[in-house]
C-alpha positions as CSV (number, residue, x, y, z in Angstrom):
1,X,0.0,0.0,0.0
2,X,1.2,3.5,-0.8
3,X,2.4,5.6,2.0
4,X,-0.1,8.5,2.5
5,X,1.1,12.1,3.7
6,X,-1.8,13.0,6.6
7,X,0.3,15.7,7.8
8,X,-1.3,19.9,7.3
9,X,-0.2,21.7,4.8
10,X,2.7,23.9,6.0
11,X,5.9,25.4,5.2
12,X,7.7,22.3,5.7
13,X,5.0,19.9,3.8
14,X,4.0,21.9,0.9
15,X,1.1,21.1,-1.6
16,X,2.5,18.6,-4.6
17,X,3.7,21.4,-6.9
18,X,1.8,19.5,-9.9
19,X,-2.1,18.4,-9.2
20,X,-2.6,14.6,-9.1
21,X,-3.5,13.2,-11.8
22,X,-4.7,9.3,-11.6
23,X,-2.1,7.1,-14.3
24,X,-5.4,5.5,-15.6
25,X,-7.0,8.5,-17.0
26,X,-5.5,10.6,-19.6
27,X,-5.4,13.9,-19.5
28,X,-7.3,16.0,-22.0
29,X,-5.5,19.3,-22.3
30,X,-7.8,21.6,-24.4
31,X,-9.5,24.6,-25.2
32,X,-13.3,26.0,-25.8
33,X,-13.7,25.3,-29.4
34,X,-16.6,27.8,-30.2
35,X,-18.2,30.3,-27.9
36,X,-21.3,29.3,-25.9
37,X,-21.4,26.0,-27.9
38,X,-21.4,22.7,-25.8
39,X,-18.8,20.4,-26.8
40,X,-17.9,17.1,-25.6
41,X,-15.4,16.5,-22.9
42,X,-15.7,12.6,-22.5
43,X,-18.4,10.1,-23.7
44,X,-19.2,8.8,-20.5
45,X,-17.3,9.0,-17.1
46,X,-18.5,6.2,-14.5
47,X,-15.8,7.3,-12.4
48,X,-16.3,10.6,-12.3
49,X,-13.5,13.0,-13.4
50,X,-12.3,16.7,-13.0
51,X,-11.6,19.8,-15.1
52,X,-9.5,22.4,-14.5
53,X,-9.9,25.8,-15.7
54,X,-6.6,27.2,-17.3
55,X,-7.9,30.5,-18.5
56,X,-6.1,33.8,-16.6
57,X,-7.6,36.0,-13.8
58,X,-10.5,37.7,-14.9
59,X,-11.4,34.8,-18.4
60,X,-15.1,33.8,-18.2
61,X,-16.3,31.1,-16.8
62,X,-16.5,27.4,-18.1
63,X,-19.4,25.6,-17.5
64,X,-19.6,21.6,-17.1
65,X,-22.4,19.4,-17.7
66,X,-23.0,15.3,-16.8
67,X,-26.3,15.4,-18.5
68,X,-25.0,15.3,-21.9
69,X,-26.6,19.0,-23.0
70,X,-25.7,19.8,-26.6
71,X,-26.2,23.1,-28.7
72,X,-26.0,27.1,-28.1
73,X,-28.2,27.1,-24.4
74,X,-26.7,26.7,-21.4
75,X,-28.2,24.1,-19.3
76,X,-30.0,24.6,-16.0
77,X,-27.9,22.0,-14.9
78,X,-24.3,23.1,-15.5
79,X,-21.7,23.4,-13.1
80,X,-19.4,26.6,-13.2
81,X,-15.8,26.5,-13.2
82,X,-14.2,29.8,-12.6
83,X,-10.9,31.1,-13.6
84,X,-8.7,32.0,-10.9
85,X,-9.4,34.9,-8.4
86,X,-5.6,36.5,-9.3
87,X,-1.9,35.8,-10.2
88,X,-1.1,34.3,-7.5
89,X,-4.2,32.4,-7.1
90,X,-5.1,28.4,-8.3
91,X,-6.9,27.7,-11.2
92,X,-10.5,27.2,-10.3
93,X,-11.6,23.4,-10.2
94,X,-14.7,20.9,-10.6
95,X,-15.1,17.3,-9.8
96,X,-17.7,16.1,-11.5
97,X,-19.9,12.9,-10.4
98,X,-19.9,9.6,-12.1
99,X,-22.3,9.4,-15.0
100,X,-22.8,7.0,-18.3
101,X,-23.9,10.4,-20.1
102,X,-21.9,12.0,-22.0
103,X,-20.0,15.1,-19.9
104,X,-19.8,18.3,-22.1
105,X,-18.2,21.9,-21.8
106,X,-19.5,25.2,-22.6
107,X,-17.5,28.5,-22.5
108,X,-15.9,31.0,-24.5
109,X,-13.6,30.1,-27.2
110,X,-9.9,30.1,-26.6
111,X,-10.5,29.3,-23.0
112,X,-8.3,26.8,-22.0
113,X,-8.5,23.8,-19.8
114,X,-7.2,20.6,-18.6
115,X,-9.5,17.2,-17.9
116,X,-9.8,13.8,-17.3
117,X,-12.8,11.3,-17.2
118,X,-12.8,8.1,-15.5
């Protein structure tokens, strides 16, 4: 079993200076291809998955959604995912639940992000 680190996070045990990233899920490193357009992020994730939002302080918001929405409306049941607060902030994060729909993004275009589905 893999030694886990229970300890606070302090000056002397710093967050991992890269997020974790699971070795069985790819990472999808990507951007918004057309503004306020859904596009899909994975087919299905039935173990869930996360997306990170890589745009700079200040970008618009992303917008993630396990029930599969398609087309130009945002969905009443989309998740935001905000870019971060400042420079010296972390990117703004969503962990999304396990579903067999397909997960899809909505945002402006250019916005980049990083993913993976489970």
């Amino acid at each position: 079993m893999p030694e886990v680190n229970d300890e606070p996070v302090s000056a002397t045990n710093p967050l991992p200076s890269t997020p974790f990233v699971p070795t069985w899920a790819p990472v999808i490193d990507n951007t918004i291809d057309t503004t306020n357009t859904y596009q899909v992020l994975c087919a299905s994730a039935r173990a869930g998955g996360t997306i990170q939002h890589q745009g700079a302080a200040g970008s618009g918001s992303l917008w993630i959604d396990v029930t599969g929405a398609t087309g130009t409306t945002r969905s009443n049941a989309a998740m935001e995912v905000v870019a971060r607060a400042s420079a010296t902030t972390g990117p703004g994060v969503y962990r999304f639940p396990p579903t067999t729909s397909a997960v899809t993004v909505y945002g402006s275009a250019g916005t980049p992000f990083q993913a993976f589905c489970g």
